[in-house]
Residue frames as a rotation matrix with the C-alpha (Angstrom) as fourth column:
UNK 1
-0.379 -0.782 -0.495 260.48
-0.217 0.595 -0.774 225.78
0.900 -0.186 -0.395 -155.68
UNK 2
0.664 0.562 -0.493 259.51
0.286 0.419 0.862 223.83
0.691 -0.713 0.118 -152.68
UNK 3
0.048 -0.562 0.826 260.13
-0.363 -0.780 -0.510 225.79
0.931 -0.275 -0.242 -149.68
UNK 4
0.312 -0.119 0.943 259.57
-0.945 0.063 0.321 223.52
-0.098 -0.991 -0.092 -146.44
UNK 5
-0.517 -0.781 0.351 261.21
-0.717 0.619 0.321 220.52
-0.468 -0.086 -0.880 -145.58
UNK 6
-0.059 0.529 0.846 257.86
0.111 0.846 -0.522 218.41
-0.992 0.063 -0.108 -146.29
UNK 7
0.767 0.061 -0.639 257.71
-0.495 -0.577 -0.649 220.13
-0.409 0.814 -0.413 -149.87
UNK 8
-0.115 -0.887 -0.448 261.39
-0.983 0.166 -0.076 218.90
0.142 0.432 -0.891 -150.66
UNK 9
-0.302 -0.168 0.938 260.51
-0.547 0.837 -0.026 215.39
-0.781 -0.521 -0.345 -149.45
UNK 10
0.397 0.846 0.356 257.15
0.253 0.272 -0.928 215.20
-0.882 0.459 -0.105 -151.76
UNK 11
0.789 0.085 -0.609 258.88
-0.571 -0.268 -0.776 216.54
-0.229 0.960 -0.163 -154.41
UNK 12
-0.495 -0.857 -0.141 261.98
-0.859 0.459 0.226 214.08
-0.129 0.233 -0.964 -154.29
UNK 13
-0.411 0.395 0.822 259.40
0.124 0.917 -0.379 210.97
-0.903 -0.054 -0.426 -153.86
UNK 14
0.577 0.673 -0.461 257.46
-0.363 -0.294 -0.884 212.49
-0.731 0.678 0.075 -156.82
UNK 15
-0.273 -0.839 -0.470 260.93
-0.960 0.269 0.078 211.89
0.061 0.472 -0.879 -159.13
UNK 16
-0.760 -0.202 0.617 261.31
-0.427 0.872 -0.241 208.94
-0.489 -0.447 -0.749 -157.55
UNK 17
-0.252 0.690 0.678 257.81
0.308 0.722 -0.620 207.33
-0.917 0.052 -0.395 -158.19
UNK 18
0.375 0.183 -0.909 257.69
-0.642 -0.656 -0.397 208.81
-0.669 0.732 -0.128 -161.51
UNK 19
-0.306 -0.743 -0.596 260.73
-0.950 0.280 0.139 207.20
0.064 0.608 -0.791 -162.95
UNK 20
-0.784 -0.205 0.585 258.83
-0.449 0.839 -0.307 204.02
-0.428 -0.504 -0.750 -161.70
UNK 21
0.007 0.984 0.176 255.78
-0.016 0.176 -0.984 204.47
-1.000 0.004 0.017 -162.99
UNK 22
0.394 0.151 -0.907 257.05
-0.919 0.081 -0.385 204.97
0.015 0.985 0.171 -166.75
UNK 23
-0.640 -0.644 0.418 258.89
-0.672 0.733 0.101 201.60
-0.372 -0.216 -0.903 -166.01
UNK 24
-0.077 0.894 0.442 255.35
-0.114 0.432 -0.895 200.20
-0.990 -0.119 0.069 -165.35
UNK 25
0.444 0.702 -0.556 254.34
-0.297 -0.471 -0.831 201.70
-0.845 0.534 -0.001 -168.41
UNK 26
-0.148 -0.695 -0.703 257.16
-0.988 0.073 0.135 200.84
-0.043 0.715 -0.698 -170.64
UNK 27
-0.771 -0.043 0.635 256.21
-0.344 0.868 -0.359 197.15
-0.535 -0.495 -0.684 -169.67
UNK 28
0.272 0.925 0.265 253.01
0.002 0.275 -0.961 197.41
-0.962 0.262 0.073 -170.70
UNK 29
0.371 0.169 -0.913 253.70
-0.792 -0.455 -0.406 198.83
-0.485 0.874 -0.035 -173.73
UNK 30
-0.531 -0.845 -0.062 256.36
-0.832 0.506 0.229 195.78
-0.162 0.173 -0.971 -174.23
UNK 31
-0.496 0.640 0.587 253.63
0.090 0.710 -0.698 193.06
-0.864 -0.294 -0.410 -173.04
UNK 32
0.441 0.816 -0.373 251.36
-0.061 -0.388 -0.920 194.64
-0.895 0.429 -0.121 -175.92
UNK 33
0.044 -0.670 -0.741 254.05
-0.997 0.017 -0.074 195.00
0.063 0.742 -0.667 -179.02
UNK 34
-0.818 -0.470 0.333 254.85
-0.472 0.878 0.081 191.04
-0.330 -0.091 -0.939 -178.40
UNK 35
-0.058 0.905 0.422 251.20
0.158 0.426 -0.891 190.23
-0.986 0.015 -0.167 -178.48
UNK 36
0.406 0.146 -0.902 250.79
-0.433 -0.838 -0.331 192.70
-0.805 0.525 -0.277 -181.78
UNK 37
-0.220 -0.817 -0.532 253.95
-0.937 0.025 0.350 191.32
-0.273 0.576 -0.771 -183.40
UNK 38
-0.854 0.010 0.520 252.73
-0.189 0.926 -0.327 187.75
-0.484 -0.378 -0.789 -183.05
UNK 39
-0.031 0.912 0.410 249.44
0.207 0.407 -0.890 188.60
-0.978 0.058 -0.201 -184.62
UNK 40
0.652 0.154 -0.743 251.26
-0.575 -0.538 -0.616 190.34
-0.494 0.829 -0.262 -187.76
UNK 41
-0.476 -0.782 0.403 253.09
-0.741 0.603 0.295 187.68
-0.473 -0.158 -0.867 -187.73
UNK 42
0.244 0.842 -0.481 249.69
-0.862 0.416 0.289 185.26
0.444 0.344 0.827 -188.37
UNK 43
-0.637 -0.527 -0.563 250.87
-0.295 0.841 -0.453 183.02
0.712 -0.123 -0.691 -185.79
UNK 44
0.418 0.722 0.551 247.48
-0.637 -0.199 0.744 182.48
0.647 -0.662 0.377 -183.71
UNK 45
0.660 0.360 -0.660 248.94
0.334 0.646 0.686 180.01
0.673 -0.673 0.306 -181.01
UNK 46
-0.596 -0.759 0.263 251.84
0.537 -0.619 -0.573 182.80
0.598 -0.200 0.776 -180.24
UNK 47
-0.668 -0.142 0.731 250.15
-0.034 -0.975 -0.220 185.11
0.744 -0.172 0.646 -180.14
UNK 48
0.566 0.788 -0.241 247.56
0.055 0.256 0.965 183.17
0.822 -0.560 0.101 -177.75
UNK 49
0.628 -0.150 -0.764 250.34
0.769 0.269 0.579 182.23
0.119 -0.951 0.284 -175.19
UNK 50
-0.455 -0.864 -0.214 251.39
0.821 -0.315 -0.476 185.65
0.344 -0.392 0.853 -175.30
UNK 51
-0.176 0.716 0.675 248.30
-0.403 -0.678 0.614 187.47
0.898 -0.165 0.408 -174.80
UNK 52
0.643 0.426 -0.636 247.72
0.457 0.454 0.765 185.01
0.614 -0.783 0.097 -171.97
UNK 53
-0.315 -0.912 -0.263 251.08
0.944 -0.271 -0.189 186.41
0.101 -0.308 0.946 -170.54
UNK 54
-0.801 -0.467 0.374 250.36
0.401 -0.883 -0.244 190.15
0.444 -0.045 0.895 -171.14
UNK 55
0.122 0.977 -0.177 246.77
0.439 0.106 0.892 189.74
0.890 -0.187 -0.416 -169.61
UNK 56
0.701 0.075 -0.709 248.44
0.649 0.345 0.678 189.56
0.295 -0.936 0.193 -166.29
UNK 57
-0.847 -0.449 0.285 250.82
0.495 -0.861 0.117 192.24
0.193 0.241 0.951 -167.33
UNK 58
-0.629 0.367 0.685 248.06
0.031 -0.869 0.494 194.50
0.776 0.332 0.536 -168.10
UNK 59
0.610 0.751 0.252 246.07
0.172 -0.436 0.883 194.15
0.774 -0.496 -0.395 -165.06
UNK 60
0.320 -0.612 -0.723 248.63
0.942 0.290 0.171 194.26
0.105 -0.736 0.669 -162.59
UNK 61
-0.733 -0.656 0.181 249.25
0.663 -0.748 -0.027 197.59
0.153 0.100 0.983 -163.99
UNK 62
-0.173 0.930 0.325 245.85
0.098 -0.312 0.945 198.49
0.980 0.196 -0.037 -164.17
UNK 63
0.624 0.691 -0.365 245.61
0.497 0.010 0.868 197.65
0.603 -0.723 -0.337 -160.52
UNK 64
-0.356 -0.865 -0.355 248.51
0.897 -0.422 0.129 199.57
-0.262 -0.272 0.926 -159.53
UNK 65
0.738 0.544 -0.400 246.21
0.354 -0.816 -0.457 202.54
-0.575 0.196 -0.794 -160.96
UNK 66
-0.364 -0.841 -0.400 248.95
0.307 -0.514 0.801 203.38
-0.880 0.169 0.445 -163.88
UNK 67
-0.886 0.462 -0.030 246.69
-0.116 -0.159 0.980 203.17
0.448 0.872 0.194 -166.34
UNK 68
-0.322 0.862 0.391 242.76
-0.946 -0.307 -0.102 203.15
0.032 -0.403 0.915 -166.00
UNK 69
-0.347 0.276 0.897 240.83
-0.250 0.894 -0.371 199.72
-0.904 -0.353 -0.241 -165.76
UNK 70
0.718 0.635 0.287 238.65
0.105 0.308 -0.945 200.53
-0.688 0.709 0.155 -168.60
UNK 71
0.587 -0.572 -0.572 241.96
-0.793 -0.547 -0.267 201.39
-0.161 0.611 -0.775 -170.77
UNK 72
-0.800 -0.559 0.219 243.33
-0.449 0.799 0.400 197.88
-0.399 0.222 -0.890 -169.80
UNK 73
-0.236 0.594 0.769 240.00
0.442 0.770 -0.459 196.15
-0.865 0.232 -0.444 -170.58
UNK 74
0.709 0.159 -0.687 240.17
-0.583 -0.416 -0.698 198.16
-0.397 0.895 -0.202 -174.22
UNK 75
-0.222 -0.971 0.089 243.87
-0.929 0.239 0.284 196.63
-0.297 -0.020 -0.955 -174.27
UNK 76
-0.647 -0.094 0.757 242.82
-0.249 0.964 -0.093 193.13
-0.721 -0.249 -0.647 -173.64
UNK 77
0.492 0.866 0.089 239.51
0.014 0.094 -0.995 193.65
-0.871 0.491 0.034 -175.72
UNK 78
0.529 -0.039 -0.848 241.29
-0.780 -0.417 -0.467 194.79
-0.335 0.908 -0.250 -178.88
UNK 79
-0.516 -0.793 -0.325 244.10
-0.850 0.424 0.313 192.55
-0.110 0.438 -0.892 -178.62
UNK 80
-0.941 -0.023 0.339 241.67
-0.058 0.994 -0.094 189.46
-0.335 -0.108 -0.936 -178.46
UNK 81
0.778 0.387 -0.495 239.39
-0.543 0.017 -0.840 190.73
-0.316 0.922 0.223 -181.40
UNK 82
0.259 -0.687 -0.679 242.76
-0.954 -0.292 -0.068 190.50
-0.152 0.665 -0.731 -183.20
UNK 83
-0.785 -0.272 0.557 243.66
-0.320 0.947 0.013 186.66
-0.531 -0.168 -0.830 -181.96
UNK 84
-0.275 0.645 0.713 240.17
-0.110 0.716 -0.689 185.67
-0.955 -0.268 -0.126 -182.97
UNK 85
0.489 0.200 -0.849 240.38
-0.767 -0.365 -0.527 187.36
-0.416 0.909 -0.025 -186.30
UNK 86
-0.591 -0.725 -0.354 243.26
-0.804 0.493 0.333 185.22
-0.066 0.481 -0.874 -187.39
């Protein structure tokens, strides 16, 4: 248990920026499923103007350091194999 005052501070922000960061994350994950759904779907111009959409999702998060860079540029990479397949 956190015994000095600065301890209790860091460990209430920690909560705190936690409960934000799965936000983040839950986004992404949302941004990605839309894209996904769209391509099992076999709708390529959906799922184009929603990858364009979750691009900016995914780096925003990326630069926010919730995820790694290279983990969004897998993200983006996979999901636009997937567009071009169609």
């Amino acid at each position: 248990m956190a015994n000095s005052a600065q301890a209790r501070k860091r460990a209430r922000q920690a909560v705190k920026q936690r409960t934000h960061n799965v936000s983040l994350r839950s986004t992404l994950r949302t941004a990605i499923k839309k894209v996904q759904k769209a391509i099992v779907a076999g709708d390529k111009t959906a799922a184009q103007a929603e990858f364009t959409q979750s691009m900016s999702v995914i780096d925003s998060i990326a630069d926010k350091k919730i995820i790694h860079k290279n983990k969004a540029a897998r993200h983006k990479s996979r999901l636009s194999a997937a567009i071009k397949a169609l």
